[in-house]
C-alpha positions as CSV (number, residue, x, y, z in Angstrom):
1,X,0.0,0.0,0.0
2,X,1.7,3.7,-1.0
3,X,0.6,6.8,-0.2
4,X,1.4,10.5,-0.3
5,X,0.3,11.3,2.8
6,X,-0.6,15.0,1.8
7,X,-3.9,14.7,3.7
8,X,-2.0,15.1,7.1
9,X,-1.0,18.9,7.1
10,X,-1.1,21.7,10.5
11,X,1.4,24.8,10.6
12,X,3.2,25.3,13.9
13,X,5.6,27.9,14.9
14,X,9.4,27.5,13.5
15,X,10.8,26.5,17.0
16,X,14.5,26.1,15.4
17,X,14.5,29.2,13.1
18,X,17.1,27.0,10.8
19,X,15.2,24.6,8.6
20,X,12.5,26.8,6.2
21,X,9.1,25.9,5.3
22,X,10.1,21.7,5.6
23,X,10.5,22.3,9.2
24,X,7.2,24.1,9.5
25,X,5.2,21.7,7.6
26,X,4.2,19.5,10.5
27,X,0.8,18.2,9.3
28,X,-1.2,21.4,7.8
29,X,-4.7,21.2,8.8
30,X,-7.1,22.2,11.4
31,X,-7.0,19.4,14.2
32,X,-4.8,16.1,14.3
33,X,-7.2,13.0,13.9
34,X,-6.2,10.0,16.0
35,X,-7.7,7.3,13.6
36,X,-4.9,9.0,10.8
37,X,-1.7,7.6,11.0
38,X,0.4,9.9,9.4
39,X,-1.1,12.4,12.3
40,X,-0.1,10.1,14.8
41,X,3.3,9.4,13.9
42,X,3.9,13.0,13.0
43,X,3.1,13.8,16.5
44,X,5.5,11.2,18.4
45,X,8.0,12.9,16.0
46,X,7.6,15.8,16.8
47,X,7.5,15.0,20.5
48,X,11.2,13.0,20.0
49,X,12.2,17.0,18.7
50,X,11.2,18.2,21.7
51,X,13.5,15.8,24.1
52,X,16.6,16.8,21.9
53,X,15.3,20.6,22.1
54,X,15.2,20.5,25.5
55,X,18.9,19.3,25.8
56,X,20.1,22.1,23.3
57,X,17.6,24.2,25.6
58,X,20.1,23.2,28.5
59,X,23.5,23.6,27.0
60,X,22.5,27.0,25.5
61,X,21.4,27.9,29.2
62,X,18.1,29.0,28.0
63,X,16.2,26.3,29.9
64,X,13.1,27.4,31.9
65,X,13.3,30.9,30.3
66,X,11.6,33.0,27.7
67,X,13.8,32.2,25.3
68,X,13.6,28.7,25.3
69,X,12.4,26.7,21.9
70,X,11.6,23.7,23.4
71,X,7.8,23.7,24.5
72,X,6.6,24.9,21.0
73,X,7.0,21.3,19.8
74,X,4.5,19.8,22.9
75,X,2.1,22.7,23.9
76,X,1.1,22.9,20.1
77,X,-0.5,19.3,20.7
78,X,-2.0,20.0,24.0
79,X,0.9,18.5,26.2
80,X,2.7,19.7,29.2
81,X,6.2,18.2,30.1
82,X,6.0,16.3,33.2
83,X,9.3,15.0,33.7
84,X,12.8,15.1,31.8
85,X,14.9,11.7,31.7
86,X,18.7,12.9,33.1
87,X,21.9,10.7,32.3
88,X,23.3,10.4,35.7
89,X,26.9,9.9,33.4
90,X,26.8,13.4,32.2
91,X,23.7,15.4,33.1
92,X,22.6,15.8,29.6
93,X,18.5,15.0,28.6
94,X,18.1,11.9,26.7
95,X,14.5,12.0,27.2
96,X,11.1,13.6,28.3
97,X,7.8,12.6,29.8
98,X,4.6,14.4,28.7
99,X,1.3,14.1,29.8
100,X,-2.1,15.4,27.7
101,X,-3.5,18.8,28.6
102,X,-5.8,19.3,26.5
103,X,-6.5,17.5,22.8
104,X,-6.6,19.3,19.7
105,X,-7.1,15.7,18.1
106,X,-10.5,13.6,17.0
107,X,-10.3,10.3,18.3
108,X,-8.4,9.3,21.7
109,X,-5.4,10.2,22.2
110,X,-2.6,9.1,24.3
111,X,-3.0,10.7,27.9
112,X,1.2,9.8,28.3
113,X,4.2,9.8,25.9
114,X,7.8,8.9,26.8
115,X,9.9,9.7,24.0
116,X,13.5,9.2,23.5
117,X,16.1,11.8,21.4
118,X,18.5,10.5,19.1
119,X,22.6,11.4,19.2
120,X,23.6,14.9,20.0
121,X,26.8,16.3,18.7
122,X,26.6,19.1,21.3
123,X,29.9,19.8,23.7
124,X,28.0,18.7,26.5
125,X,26.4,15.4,24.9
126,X,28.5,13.9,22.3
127,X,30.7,11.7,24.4
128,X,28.2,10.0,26.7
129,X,26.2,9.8,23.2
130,X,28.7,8.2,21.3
131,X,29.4,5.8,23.8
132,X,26.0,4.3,24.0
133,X,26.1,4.2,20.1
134,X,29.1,1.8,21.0
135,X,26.7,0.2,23.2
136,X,24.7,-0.3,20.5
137,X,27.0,-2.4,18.2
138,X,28.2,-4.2,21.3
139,X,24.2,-5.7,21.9
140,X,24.6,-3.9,25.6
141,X,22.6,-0.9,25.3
142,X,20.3,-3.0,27.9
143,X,23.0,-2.3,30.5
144,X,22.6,1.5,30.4
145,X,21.1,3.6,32.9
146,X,19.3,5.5,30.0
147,X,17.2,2.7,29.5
148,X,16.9,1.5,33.1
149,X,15.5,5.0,33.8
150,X,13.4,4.9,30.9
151,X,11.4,1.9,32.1
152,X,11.4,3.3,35.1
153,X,9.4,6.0,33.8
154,X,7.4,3.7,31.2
155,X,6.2,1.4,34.4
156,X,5.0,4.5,36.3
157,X,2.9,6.2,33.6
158,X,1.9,2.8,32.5
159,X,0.5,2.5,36.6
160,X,-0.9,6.1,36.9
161,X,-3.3,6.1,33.2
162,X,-2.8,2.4,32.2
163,X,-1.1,0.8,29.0
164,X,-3.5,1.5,26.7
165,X,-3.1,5.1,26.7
166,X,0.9,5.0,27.0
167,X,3.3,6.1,23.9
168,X,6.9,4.9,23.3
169,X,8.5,7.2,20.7
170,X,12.1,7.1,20.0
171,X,15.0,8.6,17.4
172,X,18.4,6.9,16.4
173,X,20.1,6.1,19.7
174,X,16.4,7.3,20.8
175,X,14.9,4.8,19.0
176,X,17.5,1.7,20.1
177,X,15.9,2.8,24.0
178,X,12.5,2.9,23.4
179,X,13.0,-0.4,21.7
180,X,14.2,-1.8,24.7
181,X,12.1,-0.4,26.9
182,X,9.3,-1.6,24.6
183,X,10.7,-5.5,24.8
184,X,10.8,-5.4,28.7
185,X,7.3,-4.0,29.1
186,X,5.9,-7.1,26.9
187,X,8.4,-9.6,28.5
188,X,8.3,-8.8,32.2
189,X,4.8,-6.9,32.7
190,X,2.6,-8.4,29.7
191,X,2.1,-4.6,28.1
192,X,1.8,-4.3,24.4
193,X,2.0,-0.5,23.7
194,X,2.0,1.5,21.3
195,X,5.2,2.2,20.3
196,X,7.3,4.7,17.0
197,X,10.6,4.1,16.4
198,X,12.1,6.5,13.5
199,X,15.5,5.5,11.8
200,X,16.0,2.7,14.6
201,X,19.4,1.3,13.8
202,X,20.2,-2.2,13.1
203,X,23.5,-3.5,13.4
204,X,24.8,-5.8,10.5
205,X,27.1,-5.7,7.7
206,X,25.7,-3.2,5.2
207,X,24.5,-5.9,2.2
208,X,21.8,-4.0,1.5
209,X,23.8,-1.9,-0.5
210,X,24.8,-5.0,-3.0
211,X,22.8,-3.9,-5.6
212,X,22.0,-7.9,-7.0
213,X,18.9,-9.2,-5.0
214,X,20.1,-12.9,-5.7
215,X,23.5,-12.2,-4.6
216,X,22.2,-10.3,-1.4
217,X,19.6,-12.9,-0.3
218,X,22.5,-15.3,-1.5
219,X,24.9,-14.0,1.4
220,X,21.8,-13.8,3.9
221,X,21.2,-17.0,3.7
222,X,24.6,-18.5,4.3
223,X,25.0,-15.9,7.2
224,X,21.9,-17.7,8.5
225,X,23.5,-21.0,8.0
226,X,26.8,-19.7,10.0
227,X,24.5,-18.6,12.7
228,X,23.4,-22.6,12.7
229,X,26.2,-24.1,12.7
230,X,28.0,-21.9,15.3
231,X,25.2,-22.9,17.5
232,X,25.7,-26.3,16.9
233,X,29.5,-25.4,18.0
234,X,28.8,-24.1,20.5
235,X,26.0,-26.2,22.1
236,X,26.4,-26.5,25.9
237,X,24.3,-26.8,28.6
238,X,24.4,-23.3,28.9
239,X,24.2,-22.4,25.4
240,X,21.3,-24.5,24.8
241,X,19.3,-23.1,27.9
242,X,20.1,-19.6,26.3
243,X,18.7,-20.5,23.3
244,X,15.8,-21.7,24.6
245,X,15.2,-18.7,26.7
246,X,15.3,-16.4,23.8
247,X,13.1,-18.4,21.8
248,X,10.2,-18.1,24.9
249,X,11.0,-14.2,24.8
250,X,11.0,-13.9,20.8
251,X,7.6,-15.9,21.1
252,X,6.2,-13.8,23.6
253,X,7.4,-10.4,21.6
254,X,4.8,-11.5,18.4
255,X,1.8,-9.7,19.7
256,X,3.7,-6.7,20.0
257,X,4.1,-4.8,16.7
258,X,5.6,-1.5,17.0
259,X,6.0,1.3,13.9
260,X,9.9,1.7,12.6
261,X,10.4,4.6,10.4
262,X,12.8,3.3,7.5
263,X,14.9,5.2,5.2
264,X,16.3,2.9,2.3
265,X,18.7,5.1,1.7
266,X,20.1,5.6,5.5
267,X,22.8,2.7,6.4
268,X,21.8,3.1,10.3
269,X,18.1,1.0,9.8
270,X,18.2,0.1,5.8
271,X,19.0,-3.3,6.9
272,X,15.8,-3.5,8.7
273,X,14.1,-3.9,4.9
274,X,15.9,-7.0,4.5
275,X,15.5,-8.6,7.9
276,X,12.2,-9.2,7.1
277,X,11.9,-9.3,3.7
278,X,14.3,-12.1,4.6
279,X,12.7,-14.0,6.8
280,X,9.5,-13.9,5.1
281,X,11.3,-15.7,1.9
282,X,13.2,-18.0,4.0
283,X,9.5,-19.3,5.9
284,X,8.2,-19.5,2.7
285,X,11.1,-21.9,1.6
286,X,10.7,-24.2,4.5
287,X,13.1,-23.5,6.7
288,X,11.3,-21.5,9.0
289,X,13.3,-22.9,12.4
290,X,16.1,-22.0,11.0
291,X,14.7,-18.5,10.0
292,X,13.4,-17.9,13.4
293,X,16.9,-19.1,14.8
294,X,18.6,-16.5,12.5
295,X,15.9,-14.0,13.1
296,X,16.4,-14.4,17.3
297,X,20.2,-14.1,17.0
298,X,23.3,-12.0,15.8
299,X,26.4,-13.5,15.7
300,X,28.0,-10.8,17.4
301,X,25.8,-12.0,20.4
302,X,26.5,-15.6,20.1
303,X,30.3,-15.1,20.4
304,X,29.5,-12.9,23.2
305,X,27.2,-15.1,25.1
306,X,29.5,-17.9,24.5
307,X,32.6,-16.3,26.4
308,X,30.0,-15.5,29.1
309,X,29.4,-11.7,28.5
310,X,25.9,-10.3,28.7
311,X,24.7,-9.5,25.4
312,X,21.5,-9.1,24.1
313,X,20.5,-8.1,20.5
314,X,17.4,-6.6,21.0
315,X,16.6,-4.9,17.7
316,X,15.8,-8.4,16.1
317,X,12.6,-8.5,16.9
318,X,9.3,-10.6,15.3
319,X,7.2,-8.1,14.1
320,X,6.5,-4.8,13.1
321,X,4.7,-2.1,10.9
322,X,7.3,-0.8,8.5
323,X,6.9,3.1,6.9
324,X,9.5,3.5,4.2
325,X,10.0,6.8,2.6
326,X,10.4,6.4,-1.1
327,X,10.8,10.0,-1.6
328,X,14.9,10.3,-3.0
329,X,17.4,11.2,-0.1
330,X,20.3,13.6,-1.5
331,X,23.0,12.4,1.5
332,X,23.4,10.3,4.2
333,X,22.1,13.2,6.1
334,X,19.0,13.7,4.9
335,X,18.7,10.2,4.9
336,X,18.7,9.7,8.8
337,X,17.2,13.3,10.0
338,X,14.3,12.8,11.8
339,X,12.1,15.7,10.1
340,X,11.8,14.0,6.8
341,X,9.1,12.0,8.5
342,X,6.4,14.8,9.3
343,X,7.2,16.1,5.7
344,X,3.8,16.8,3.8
345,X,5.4,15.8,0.5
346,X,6.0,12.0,1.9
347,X,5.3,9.1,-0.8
348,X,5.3,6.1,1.8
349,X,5.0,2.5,1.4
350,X,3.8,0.4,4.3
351,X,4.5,-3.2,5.2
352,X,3.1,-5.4,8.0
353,X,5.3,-8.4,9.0
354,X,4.1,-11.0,11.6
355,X,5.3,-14.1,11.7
356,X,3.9,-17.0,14.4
């Protein structure tokens, strides 16, 4: 299914100043509708702005003040911040709790939202930033206090107006968080929310960019076939019990289907396309346990596991409602900036993949 998404168009304030009439295109009509996707998702991106404005906010000292930029990108939509999410490491915002005021939107909308900012290349943010993003690659992020604080937040908004009416909405490093956060709300407490994730990354070598479908579906299969026989290898009592943990937890995860934001063109979450593009040929071939092995499992996190450090590679994940922007990407930058998606000039295609 494509579409345009022109229908979903409201004028806010420029709260940058920096980015034109792209920037200010945030949905142009007279209310938000809650039943219209595009509306919904251009509001959890716009609320993911607001996290990383409030951080800017703070290292250009004009937090709390007149001249800060921040609250244009929440009060628009009726919310009031509630609480901001602090690094203990270095002080900076990685996130932001708001709560619904009042609703300029048809339908229901969420009465919480817990959104996550991507990296910040700001003096006071970059190295704690770029450390996490190392977190990333590791399969560790799970570790951080970001997202231990995070749930921490999720659990008690998710107590005070129920699950139901609780929003995950992440960005980049953002996104890896509120993915995780996401996971452990399904795993430990049962809660299936709704949850956006915009450019979330995925971290794998970069064969989407092998231009020959055969030859790239060629080398994804026999990476899935490593991934076999290195569990074979490595089949212990403790390996197997691992394995069998994570198939429990993968199985658990297929209700849950959050929203990822997908650039083809941006090398951080491209590879998402493929996972499941993937997995869907390889169940339709027959060899759907070894799919779903593949699909559960990096090797990265196998070797880790298996020389008993804690890893966990939580973006591989059963299912989810893919948005891709077909609209053409002039740089890597463009590609992975988080304001292409409440662009009114969008031609989308969407994908569902769930897989029992």
């Amino acid at each position: 299914m494509r579409g345009a998404g022109r229908s979903a168009e409201i004028v806010i304030p420029n709260p940058l100043g920096v980015e034109g009439a792209v920037m200010l295109a945030l949905l142009k009509s007279k209310s938000v509708s809650r039943s219209n996707f595009r509306h919904r998702s251009s509001v959890a991106a716009s609320l993911v702005e607001g996290a990383k404005i409030l951080e800017m906010d703070r290292q250009n000292r004009r937090n709390g003040g007149p001249r800060a930029k921040a609250p244009l990108w929440w009060e628009f939509f009726g919310f009031k911040l509630i609480q901001v999410l602090v690094d203990p490491e270095d002080q900076s915002i990685f996130g932001a709790v708001y709560e619904l005021k009042f609703s300029s939107q048809s339908g229901k909308p969420p009465k919480q939202v817990i959104a996550f900012r991507g990296t910040l290349i700001r003096p006071e943010s970059w190295s704690q930033d770029i450390k996490l993003d190392r977190y990333i690659v590791q399969n560790t992020l799970h570790n951080s206090h970001r997202v231990h604080d995070g749930l921490q937040a999720v659990q008690v908004a998710v107590s005070k107006v129920g699950a139901k009416d609780v929003w995950l909405a992440g960005y980049s490093l953002g996104s890896a968080i509120a993915l995780l956060v996401g996971r452990n709300m399904v795993l430990k407490m049962g809660h299936h929310l709704e949850t956006y994730l915009f450019n979330p990354p995925f971290v794998s070598l970069p064969v989407h960019i092998i231009k020959n479908e055969k030859l790239r579906h060629g080398l994804r299969l026999a990476h899935t076939v490593i991934k076999a026989g290195m569990a074979v290898a490595m089949s212990t009592v403790v390996q197997n019990k691992k394995i069998a943990e994570d198939d429990e937890a993968f199985t658990l995860l297929f209700p849950w289907i959050p929203y990822l934001f997908i650039n083809p063109s941006d090398p951080i979450c491209a590879e998402y396309l493929d996972y499941f593009k993937d997995r869907e040929t390889t169940v339709a071939a027959g060899a759907g346990e070894i799919g779903r092995f593949a699909a559960r499992n990096s090797v990265r996190s196998m070797i880790m596991s298996a020389s008993g450090k804690d890893s966990e590679p939580s973006h591989l994940i059963p299912s989810a409602h893919l948005t891709i922007n077909l609209n053409h990407s002039p740089d890597l930058m463009a590609a992975h900036k988080l304001s292409q998606w409440w662009r009114p000039d969008l031609e989308l295609d969407y994908k569902l993949y769930q897989f029992r």
